[in-house]
C-alpha positions in Angstrom: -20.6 -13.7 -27.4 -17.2 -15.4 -26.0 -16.4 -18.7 -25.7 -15.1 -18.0 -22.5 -17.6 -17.0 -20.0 -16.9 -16.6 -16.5 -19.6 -18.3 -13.7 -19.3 -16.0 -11.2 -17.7 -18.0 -8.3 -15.0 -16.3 -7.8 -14.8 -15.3 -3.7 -14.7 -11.5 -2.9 -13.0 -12.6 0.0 -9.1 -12.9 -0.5 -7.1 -13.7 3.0 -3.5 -12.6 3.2 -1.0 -14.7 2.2 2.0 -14.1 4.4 1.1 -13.9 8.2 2.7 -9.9 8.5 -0.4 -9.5 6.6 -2.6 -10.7 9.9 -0.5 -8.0 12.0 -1.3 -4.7 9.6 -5.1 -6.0 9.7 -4.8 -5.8 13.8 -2.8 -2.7 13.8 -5.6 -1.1 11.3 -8.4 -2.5 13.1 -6.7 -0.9 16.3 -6.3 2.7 15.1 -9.7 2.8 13.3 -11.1 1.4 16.4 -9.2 4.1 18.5 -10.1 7.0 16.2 -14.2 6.3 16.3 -13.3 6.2 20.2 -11.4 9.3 20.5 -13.4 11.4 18.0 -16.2 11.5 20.8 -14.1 13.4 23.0 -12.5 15.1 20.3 -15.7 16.4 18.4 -15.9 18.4 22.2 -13.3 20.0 21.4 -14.0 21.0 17.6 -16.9 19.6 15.2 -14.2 19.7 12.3 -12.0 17.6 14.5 -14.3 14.9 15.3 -15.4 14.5 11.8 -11.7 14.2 10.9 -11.0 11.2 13.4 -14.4 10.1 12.2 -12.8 9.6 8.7 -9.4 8.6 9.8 -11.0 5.8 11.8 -13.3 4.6 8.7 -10.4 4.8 6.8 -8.2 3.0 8.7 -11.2 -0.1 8.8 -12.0 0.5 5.1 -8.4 0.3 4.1 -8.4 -3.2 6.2 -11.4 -4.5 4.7 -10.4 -4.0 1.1 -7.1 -6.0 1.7 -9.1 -8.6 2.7 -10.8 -8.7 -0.8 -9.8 -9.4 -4.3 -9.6 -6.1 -5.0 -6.2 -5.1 -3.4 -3.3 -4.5 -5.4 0.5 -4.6 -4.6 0.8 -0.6 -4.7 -1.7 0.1 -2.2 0.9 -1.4 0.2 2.3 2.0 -0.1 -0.8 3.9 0.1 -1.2 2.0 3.1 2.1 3.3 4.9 2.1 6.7 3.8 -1.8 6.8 5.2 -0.1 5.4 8.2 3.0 7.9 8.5 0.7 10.7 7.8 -1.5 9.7 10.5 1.5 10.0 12.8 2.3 13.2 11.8 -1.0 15.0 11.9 -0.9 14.7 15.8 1.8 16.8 16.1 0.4 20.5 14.8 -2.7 19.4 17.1 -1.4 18.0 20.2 2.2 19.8 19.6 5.9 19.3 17.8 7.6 17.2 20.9 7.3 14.5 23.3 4.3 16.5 25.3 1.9 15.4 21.9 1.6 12.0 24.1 0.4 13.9 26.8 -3.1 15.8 27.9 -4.0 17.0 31.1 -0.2 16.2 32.4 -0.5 12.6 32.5 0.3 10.4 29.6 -2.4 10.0 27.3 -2.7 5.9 26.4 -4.7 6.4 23.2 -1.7 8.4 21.6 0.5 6.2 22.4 -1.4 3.0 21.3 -2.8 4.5 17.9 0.5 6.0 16.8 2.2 2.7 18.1 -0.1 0.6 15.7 -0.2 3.2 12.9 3.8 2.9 13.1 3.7 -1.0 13.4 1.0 -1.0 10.2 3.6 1.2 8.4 6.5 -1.3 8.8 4.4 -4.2 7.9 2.7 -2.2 4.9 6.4 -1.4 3.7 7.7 -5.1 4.3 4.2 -6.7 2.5 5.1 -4.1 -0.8 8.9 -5.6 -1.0 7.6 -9.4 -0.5 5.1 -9.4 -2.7 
């Protein structure tokens, strides 16, 4: 047995430390929030689809939640943006390659251009946490 026994007290619960951190949390809530929202409309369209923004959303929250815990670790920073980046990407070979991705039905479609604003704005704050911690 060890001498040095641990009593169990330690909090899962682990706040940011520098207030960027408070912004990526937003921006992640945002987008996951987003992506359960638009996955109605999108599983409409395609049942693959929908599942996908299904996941994307969840992961988005789940990604959120665990930097709020003990648990994260300075290199998920990273894993963080590149989730991020590739989330910005992927709407591209759905929606299409230029400015018309932020558009359905002619009119500008708000939910691309506030998911892939915050998905951009977790990004830089993911990339700026990783090179101050």
């Amino acid at each position: 047995m060890c001498a040095n026994s641990t009593t169990g007290t330690e909090s899962l619960f682990d706040p940011p430390s520098n207030p960027v951190g408070y912004v990526a949390i937003l921006m992640a809530v945002v987008t996951g929030v987003l992506h359960l929202v638009a996955s109605t409309n999108a599983i409409q369209f395609s049942q693959t689809l929908g599942i996908l923004f299904i996941l994307n959303g969840l992961g988005f929250l789940g990604g959120a939640a665990i930097y709020l815990t003990r648990f994260w670790r300075r290199p998920l920073f990273l894993v963080a943006a590149a989730y991020s980046i590739v989330t910005i990407l992927a709407l591209f070979p759905v929606q299409g390659w230029g400015i018309e991705a932020f558009y359905m039905g002619g009119d500008l479609n708000p939910l691309a251009v506030i998911t892939k604003a915050a998905e951009a704005i977790l990004a830089v704050c993911a990339i700026y946490l990783y090179t101050d911690a």
